[in-house]
N, C-alpha and C positions, 0 to 999 in steps of 0.2 A: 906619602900616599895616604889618602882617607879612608880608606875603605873599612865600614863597620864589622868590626869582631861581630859574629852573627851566629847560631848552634848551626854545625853541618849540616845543607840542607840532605834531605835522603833522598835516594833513587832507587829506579827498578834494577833488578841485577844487571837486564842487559846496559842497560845505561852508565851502569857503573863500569860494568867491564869494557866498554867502548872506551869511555874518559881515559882508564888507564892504558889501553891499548896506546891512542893517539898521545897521552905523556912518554910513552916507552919510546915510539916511532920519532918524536920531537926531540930526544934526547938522545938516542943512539944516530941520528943523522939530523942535525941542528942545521944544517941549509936544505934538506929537503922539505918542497911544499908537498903537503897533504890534501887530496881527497875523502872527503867522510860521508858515506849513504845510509842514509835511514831512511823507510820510508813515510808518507806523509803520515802523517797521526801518531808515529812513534816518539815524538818529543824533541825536535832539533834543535827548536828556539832554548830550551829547559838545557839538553846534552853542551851546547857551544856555550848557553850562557856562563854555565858551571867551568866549561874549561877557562873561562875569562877568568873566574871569579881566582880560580889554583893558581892559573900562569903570574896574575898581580902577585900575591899570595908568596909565592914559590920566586919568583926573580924579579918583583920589584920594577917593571917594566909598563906603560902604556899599553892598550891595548883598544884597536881600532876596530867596531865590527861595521860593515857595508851590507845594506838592504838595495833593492832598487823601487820601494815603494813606500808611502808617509807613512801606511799603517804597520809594516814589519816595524821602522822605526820603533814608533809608541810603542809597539806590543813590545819589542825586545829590550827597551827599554825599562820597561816595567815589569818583564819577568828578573831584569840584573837587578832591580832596586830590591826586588822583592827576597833574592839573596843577598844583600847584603853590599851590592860593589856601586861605590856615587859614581855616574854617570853622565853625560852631557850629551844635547841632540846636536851636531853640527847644523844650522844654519846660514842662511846668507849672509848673516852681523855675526856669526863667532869667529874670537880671535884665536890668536896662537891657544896650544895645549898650556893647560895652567896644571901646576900642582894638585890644583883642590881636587882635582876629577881624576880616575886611574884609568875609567876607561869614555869612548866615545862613540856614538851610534850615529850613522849617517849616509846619505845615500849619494849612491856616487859620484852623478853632474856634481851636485851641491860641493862636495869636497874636493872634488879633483878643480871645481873654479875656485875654491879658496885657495888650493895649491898651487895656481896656477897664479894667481894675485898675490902669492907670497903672502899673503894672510895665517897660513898655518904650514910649521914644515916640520915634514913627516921621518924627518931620520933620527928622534929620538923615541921610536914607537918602537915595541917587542914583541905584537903580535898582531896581525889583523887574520881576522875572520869574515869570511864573503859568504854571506846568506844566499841562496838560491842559486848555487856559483854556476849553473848553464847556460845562465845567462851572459851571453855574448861581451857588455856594455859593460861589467868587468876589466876586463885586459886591459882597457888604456890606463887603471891606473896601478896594474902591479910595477910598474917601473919606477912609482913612487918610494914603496916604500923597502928598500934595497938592501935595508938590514933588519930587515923584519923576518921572522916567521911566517907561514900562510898557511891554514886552512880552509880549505873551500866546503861549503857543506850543501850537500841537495837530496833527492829523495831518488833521481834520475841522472848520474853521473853519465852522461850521454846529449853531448852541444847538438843543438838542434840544425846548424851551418858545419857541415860535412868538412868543409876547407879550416877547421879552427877546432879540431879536436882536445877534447879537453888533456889528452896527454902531452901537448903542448907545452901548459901553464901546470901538470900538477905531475909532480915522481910515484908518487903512492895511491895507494886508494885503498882505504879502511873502510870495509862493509859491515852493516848493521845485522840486528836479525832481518827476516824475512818477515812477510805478510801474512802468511800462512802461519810462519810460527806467533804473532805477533794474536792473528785472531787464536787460534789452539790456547793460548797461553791467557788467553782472557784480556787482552788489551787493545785489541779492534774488534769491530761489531760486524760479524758474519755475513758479505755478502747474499743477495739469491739476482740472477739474475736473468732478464725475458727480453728478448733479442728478436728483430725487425728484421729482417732480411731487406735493404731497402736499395733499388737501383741508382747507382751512381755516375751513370754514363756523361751527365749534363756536368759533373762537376771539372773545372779545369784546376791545374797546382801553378801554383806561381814559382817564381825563380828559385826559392829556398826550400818550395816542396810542398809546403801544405797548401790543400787548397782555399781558393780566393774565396775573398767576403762576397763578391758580384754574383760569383755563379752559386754559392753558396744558398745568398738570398733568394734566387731563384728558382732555385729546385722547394728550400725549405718555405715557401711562402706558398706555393702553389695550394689549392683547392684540397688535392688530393692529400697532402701532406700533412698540413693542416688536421684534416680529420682524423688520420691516422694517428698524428699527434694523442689528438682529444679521446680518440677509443683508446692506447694504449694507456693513457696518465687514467683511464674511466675501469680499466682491466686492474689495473698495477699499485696505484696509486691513491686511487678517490679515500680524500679521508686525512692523508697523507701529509705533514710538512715536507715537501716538496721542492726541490730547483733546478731548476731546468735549463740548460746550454746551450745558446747558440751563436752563429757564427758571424752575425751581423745584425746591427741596429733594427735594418727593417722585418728582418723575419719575426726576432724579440717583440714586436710591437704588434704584428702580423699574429703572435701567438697571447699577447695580451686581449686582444680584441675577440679573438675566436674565444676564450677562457671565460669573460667576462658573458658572451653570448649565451654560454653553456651556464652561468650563472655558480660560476665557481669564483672563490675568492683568490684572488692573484693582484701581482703588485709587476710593475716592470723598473728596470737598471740597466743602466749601459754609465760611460765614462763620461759623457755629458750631462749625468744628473747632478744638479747644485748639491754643495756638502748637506745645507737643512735636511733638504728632503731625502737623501738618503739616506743620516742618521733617520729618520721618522719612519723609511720605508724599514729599515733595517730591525728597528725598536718593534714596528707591528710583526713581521717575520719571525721573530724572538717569540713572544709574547701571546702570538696565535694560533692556534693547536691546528687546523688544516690550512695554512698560509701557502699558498705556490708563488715563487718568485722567480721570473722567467729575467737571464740578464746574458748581457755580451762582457767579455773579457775580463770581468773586474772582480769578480768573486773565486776565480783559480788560488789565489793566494794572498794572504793577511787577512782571511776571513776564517772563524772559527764558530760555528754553534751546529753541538755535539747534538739539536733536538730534532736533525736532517733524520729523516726517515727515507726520504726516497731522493734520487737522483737521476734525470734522465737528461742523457748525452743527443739533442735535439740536432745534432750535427756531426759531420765524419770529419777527423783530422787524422794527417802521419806524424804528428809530435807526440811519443809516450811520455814527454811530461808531462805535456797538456793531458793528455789520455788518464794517466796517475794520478791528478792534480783534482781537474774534475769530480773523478770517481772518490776521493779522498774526501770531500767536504760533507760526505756521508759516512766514514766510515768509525767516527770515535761514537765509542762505548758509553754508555749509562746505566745505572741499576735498571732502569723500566727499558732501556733499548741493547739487546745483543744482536739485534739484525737490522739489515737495510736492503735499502733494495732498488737496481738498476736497468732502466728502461734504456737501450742500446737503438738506435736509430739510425745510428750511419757505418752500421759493418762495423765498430771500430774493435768489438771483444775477438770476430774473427780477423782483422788484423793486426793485434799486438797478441792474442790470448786471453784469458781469465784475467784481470786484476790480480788475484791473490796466486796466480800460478809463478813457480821459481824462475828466475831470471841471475843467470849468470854474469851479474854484475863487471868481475873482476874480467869476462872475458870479454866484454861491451867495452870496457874504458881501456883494455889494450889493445884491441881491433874493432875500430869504431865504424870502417869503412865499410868491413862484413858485414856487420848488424846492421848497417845503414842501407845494402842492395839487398839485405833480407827484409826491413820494413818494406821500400818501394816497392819488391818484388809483391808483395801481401796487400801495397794498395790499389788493387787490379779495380778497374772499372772507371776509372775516369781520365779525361783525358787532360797529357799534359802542357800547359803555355808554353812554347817556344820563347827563348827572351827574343825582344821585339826585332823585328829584323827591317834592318836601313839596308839603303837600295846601295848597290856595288858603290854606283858614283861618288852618293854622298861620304859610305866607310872609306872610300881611295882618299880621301879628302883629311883624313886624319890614320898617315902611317907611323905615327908616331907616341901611341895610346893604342894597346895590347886588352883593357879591359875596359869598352863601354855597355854593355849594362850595366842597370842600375833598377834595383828593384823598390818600386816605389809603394807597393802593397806593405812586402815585409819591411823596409822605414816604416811605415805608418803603424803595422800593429807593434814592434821595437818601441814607438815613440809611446804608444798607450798602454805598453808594459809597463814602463820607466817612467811614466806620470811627465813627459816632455806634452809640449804645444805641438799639434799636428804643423803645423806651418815649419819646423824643424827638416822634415823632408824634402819640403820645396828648398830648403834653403841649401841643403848637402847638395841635393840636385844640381841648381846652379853652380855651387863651386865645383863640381865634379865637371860640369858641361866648360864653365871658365878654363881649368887645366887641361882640359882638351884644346880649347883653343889657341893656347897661349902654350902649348909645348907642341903646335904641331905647325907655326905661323915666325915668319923673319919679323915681321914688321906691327904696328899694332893695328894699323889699316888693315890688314890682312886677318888678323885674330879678330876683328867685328866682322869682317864679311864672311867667315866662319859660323860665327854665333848665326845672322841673319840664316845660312845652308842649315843649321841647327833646327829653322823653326816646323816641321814638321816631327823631326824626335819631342821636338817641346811641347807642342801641341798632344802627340800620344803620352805624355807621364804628366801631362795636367790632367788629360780623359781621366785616367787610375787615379789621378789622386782625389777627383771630385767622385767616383764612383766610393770611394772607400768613406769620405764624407758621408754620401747617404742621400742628403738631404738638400744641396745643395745645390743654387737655380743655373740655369744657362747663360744668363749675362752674369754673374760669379766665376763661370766656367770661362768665357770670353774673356772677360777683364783680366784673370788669372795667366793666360796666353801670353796677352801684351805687357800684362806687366812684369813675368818671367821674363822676358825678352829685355825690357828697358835696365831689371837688374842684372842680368846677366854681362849685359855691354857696359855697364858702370862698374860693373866688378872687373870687368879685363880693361878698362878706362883707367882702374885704381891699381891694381896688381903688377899689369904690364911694363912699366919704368922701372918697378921696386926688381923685377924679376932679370930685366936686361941690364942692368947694372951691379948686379952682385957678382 
């Protein structure tokens, strides 16, 4: 192993008594996996890096950490170099684990396809750590590594997919301090927070619950909204480094415009901004003392600058990670900042509570399903999508597939979580529509005139997929139609032999 003798790096006490905490719990039950909560601003990347750094240290073993985005990578990268342990980013060109490195940072597609190519194999590793472990897109590859240890670590032990609870995949769960004690204690900067009472009736939830980017953009784009926007950031905020959340491409740009009108300086992001320009947009935000930067989904996490003074939730979700996450890119400390400050717009402090109010972690991650009809019960006021409903004839048409849903919104924000190409959903889509045909068909004549009864389900999850686009024209939307179709019938064209002769 390489790893540089380096002076003990130091910690805060909570941080140290965590560490030993999850040594104690690793060693007194060595096949139990671990959950570990802290919450954001508390030091996660810092707390797991250090257990990396003891567990080499201590057993002489690999040691794999999984992000699901390029910048946790580099950052956690660079917090392990900066203690002392040689590291490696996994790639699409890295080979097998070498000596030279003890540990490895890499995000999960990237690694479960090297694993899957035999490229790298994972049963001499002794411990992996899963950064942001809520995340869903995890799981497929804890079966990798089968004589590993596991610690999951999040700020929100609580899976946002009710069907896949995190006690599942984890036996323990080690909770951190609190927010409350974390501000008290001098190491988060003191909320104040001015709350919008704002009607929600227009918004619908998709399959998985939160609500959709469509109805979303529609409520928050409006005239009225807009202004309301602009007076409260004018009450709350004028003056203020500033960011602002919302739910979709168009609203974000819909609140650049109004901003820019107002003759305030503002910058717009979403996940189709080229890398240049958003390091350049990122660099002026930095650097500019009343900067507002209004973005959709991409600054929840791997985004860190401690010179946020205000934050305003420009849209209503049921995800309290997203709800914590949000609210967190405000909340680190500086000599010249011990407070910040949160503009509330879509009910969300009166559906989760205060940010810094206690939350019974440990009783969240043993009854998850409780908490779960306690948020929906608290998200009163908008109404919910029914998943799509196919007519009797066409469902009699396949008795032999128990789940056709398929939610094409949440694929799509899953895929721009995990830094995937939107076209990934179209592509599940299809194979999910192919098993349908081909497990409910004698013949393969039969599994095409299937697909063909298909093309009205197809037609409605291309609509969804091109609304979640944004931007995208009506002959895009058309072409998308026929050419789902022509793949679909070439994948049951391709599949179907392989499947009747096994």
């Amino acid at each position: 192993m390489k790893t540089n003798i380096q002076p003990t790096p130091s910690f805060y006490d909570y941080q140290e008594k965590d560490i030993d905490t999850i040594f104690e719990k690793m060693d007194s039950n060595p096949k139990s996996k671990l959950l570990y909560q802290l919450p954001t601003g508390g030091g996660k990347t810092v707390v797991f890096s250090e257990i990396a750094r003891r567990f080499i240290k201590q057993y002489g073993k690999t040691v794999v950490i999984l992000t699901h985005r390029k910048e946790l990578c580099k950052q956690t990268s660079s917090v392990l170099r900066r203690i002392g342990v040689q590291n490696c980013m996994i790639t699409s060109k890295t080979g097998n684990f070498k000596p030279d490195f003890d540990c490895y940072v890499a995000m999960v597609e990237t690694l479960r396809n090297r694993i899957k190519s035999k490229k790298i194999k994972p049963h001499d590793v002794g411990l992996v750590i899963i950064d942001e472990a809520h995340h869903n897109s995890f799981r497929k590859l804890m079966g990798s590594f089968k004589k590993a240890k596991v610690i999951g670590v999040t700020a929100t032990p609580f899976s946002s997919d009710i069907a896949k609870p995190m006690k599942q995949h984890y036996d323990t769960l080690v909770t951190g301090e609190s927010i409350a004690t974390l501000i008290s204690e001098g190491f988060l900067a003191k909320p104040e927070s001015f709350i919008y009472e704002v009607e929600l009736n227009t918004l619908k939830t998709g399959i998985h619950g939160d609500y959709t980017v469509s109805s979303s953009n529609e409520l928050y784009s409006t005239a009225a909204m807009q202004e309301l926007l602009l007076k409260a950031y004018q009450e709350n905020a004028l003056g203020k480094k500033t960011l602002i959340f919302n739910n979709g491409i168009t609203t974000s740009q819909k609140v650049l415009e109004t901003f820019e009108n107002a003759g305030i300086n503002i910058r717009h992001l979403d996940n189709k901004t080229p890398d240049e320009e958003r390091k350049a947009i990122l660099k002026w935000f930095k650097k500019t003392k009343d900067a507002v930067l209004t973005s959709v989904s991409i600054l929840t996490t791997g985004f860190d600058e401690p010179t946020v003074q205000h934050v305003i939730l420009n849209r209503a979700t049921t995800s309290i990670t997203l709800y914590h996450q949000m609210i967190g890119r405000g909340a680190r400390k500086l000599p010249s900042k011990k407070t910040f400050g949160i503009t509330d717009l879509g009910n969300n402090i009166q559906r989760f509570g205060a940010w810094e109010a206690p939350l019974d972690w440990q009783n969240i991650f043993e009854n998850p399903e409780s908490f779960a009809k306690e948020l929906h019960y608290n998200a009163t006021g908008a109404s919910a999508v029914q998943s799509h409903g196919m007519s009797a004839e066409l469902r009699a048409q396949f008795p032999n597939t128990l789940e056709m849903t398929f939610d094409i919104e949440g694929g799509y924000q899953e895929a721009m979580d995990t830094d995937k190409k939107p076209k990934t959903v179209i592509q599940q889509s299809i194979r999910q529509h192919a098993k349908m045909c081909m497990e409910n068909s004698e013949t393969l004549s039969h599994a095409i005139a299937l697909a063909e009864a298909l093309q009205p389900e197809i037609d409605w999850r291309v609509k969804q997929y091109v609304k979640c686009l944004e931007n995208a024209s009506k002959n895009y939307k058309n072409w998308l139609m026929e050419d789902y179709q022509n793949r679909l019938k070439g994948l049951i064209i391709k599949l179907y032999p392989r499947l009747h002769s096994a």
